[in-house]
C-alpha positions in Angstrom: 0.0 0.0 0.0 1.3 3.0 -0.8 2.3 5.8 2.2 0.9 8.9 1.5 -0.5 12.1 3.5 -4.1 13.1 2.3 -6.2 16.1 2.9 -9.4 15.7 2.1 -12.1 18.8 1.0 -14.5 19.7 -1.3 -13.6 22.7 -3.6 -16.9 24.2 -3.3 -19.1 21.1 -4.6 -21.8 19.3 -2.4 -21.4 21.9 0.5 -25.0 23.3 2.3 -26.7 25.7 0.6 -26.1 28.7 3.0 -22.5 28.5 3.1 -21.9 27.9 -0.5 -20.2 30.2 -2.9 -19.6 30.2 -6.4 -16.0 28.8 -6.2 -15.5 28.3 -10.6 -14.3 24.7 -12.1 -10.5 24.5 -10.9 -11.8 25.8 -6.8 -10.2 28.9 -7.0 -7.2 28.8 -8.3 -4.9 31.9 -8.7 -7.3 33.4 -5.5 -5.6 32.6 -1.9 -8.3 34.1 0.0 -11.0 32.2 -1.7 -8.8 28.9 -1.4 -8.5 29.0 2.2 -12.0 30.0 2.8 -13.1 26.7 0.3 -10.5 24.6 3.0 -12.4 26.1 5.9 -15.5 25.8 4.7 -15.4 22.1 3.8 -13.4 21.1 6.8 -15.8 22.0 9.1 -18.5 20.6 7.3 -16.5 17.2 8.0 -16.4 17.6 11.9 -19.9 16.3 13.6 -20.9 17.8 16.8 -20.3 14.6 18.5 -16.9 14.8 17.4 -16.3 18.3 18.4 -17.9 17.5 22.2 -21.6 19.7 20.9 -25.2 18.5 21.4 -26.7 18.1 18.0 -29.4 21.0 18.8 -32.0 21.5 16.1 -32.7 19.2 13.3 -29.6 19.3 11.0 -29.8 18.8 7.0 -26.6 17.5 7.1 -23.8 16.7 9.5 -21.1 19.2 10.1 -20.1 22.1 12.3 -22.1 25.7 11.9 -19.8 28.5 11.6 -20.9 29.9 15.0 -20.0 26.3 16.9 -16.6 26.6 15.4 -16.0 30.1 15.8 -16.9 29.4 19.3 -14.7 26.4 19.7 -11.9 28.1 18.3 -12.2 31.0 20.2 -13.0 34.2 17.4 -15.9 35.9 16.6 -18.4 34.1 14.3 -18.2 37.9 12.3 -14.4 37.2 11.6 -14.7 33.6 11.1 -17.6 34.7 8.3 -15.2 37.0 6.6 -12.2 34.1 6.5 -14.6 32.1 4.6 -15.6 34.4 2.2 -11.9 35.9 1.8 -12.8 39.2 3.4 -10.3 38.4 6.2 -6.7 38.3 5.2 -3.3 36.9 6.6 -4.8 35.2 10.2 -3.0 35.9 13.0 -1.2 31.8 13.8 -2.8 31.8 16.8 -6.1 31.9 14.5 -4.8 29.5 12.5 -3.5 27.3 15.3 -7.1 27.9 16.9 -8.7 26.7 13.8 -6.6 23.8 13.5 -7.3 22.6 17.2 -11.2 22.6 16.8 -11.2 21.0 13.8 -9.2 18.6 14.3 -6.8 18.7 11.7 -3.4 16.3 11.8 0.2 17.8 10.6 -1.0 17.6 6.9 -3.4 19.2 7.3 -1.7 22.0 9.1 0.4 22.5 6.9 -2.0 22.7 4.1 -3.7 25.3 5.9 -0.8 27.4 6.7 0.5 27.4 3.2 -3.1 28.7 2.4 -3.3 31.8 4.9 0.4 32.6 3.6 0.2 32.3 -0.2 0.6 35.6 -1.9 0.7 36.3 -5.5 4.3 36.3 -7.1 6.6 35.5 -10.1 6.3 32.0 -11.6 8.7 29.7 -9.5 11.1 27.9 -11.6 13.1 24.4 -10.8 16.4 23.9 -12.5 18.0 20.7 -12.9 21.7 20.4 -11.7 24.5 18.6 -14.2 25.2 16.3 -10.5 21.6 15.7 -10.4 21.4 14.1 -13.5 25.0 12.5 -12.8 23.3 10.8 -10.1 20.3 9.8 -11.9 22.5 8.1 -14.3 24.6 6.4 -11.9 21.5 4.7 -10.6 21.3 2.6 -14.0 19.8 -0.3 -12.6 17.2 1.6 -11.1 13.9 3.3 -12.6 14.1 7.0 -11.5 12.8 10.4 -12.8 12.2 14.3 -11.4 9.5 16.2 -11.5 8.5 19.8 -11.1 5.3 21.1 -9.0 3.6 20.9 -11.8 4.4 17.5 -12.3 6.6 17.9 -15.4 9.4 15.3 -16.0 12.1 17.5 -16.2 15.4 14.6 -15.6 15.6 10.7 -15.8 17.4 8.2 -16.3 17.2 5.5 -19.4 15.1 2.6 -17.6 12.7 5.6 -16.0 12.2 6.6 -19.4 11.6 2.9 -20.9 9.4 2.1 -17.3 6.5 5.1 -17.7 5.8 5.0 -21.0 8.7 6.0 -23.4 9.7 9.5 -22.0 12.8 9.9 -24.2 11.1 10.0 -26.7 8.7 13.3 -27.2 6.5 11.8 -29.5 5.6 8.7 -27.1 4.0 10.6 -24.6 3.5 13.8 -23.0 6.4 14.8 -20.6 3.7 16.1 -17.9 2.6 13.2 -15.6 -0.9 14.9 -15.2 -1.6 15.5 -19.2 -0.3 12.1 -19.8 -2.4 10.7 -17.4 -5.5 12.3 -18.0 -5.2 13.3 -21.9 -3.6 9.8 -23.4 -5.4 6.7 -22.9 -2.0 4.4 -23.4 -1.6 6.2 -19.6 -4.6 3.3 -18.7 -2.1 0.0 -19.9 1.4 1.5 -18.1 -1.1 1.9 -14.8 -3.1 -0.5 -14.3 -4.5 1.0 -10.4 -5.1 4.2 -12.8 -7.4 5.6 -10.2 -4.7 5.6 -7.7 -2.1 7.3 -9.6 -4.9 9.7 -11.2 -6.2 10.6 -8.1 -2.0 11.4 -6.5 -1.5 13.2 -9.6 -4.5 15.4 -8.9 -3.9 15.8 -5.2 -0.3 17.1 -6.1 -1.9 19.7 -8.3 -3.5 20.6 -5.3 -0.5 21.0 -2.9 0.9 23.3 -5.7 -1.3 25.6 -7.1 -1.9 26.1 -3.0 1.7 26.9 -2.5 2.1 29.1 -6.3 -1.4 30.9 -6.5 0.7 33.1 -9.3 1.8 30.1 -11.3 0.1 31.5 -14.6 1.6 28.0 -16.2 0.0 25.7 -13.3 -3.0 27.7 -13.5 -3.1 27.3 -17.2 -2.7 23.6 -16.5 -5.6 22.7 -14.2 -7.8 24.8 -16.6 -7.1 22.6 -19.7 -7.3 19.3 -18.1 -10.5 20.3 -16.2 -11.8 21.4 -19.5 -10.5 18.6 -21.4 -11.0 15.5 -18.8 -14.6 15.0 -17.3 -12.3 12.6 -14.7 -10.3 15.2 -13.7 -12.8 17.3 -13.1 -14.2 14.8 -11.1 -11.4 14.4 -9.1 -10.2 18.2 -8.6 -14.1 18.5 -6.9 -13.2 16.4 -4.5 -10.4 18.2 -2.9 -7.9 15.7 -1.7 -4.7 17.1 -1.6 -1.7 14.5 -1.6 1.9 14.5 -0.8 3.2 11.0 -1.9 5.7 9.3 0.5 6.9 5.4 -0.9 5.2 2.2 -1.0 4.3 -0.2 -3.8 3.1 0.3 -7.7 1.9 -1.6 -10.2 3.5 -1.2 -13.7 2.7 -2.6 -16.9 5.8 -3.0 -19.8 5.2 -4.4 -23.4 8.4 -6.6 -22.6 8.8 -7.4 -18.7 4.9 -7.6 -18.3 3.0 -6.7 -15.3 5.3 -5.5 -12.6 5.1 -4.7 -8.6 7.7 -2.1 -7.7 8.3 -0.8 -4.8 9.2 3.2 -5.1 10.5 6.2 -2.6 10.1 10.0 -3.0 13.3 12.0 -2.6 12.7 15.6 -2.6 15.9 17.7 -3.5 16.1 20.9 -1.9 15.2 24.6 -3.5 18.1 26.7 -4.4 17.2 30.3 -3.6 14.2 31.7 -6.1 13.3 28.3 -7.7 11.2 25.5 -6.1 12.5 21.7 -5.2 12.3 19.0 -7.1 11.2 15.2 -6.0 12.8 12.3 -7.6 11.0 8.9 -8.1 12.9 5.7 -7.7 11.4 2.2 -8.2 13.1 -1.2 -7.2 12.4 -5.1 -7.7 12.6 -7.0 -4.0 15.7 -8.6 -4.3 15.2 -11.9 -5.8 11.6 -11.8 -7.4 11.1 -11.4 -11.0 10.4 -7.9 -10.9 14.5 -7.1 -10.0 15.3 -9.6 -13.1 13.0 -8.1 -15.5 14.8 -4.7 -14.6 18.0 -6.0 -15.0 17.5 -7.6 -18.0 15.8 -4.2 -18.8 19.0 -2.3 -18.2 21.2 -4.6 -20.4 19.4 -4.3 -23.4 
């Protein structure tokens, strides 16, 4: 099973009528204050009053926290904590934030999620640049599948058997060289992944991290509009809300030679030099022994 960090909310779809606002097709992106509200707004509608330690009171239509119970909870006026959720209220104090947090019962991910909401501010469009020792390194690992990707989940470095695992990425005219338009725009995406859901639904929840953390990415932004305009099933998925940061654990991979293979993969995030953002490198492995280490051997020496 793979390890992985969600954070679960709904941008803007499926909330109660009183609290919902128009929040467009990609949940605000490019609009911090509208974002964070969305987070808030969905969050508590998550928490029951049992959960938070309230007597139900009156009939409810649905379960969930009223803004005045968790205004109260946390601490604030229900005024102020009206004006977060629409976006009238800017940069929260984080004692707000930490107040927030507490009565909803949010765990580090979310947290952090939130944080990086209240903070975002419009900027330049963060670049990632990839080292000559960085692809040294990926090169060096030759019996080993590995690739790096950008926030917005563009391959931007690999190695020759990352390329020949995921689909022919050497090759520009295989595939697309962005996980997400790959994924969602080129049905050959389905055969290399067979738990397609899985990786559709990470590749969406990263979208999510970023255009939290780069509400000025006019190229992310651009992004998320074409796939939710071109993909029903992304749509789908970006109106759910998870957000994702992938960790390691175990994928299925499909290869016109080696066959159907479980591999087991890590995450390793290189740091940011100053004015650009990280990057995260993907590396996959066979148990030592089983047929999936063979196969990529005999991968490797072709």
């Amino acid at each position: 099973m793979d390890t992985v960090d969600r954070v679960g909310y709904a941008n803007g779809v499926g909330g109660r009528s009183e609290d919902r606002e128009e929040t467009g097709r990609t949940g605000g992106i490019g609009d911090t204050r509208r974002a964070l509200g969305v987070f808030l707004r969905a969050r508590r509608e998550r928490v029951t009053p049992d959960r938070a330690g309230l007597v139900g009171g009156r009939r409810r239509r649905v379960p969930g926290l009223r803004r005045e119970e968790l205004a109260q909870l946390a601490g604030i006026s229900v005024d102020y904590y009206v004006r977060l959720e629409q976006g009238r209220a800017t940069q929260p104090s984080p004692e707000v934030l930490d107040a927030l947090a507490r009565a909803l019962g949010l765990d580090a991910a979310e947290r952090g999620h939130l944080t990086t909401l209240a903070g975002a501010r419009r900027g330049s469009a963060p670049t990632a640049r990839v080292s000559p020792l960085l692809q040294r390194i990926l090169d060096a690992m030759s019996g080993l599948p590995a690739f790096a990707t950008n926030h917005r989940l563009d391959v931007v470095a690999w190695n020759s058997l990352g390329a020949e695992l995921i689909g022919g990425l050497g090759d520009p005219g295989r595939r697309d060289r962005n996980q997400a338009r790959y994924l969602f725009l080129d049905p050959a995406s389905r055969v290399i992944h067979p738990e397609w859901q899985d990786r559709a639904g990470e590749a969406v929840g990263q979208l999510q991290v970023s255009a939290g953390r780069y509400p000025g990415d006019a190229e992310l932004t651009a992004l998320i509009t074409e796939l939710s305009e071109r993909s029903a099933e992304f749509q789908r998925i970006w109106a759910t809300g998870e957000v994702v940061m992938c960790g390691a654990g175990r994928k299925r991979l499909w290869h016109p030679v080696a066959g159907l293979l479980h591999l087991d993969y890590e995450t390793l995030h290189v740091p940011a030099a100053p004015g650009e953002t990280g990057l995260v490198v993907h590396v996959f492995s066979g148990e030592e022994g089983s047929r999936e280490a063979a196969e990529l051997a005999r991968l490797a020496a072709a």
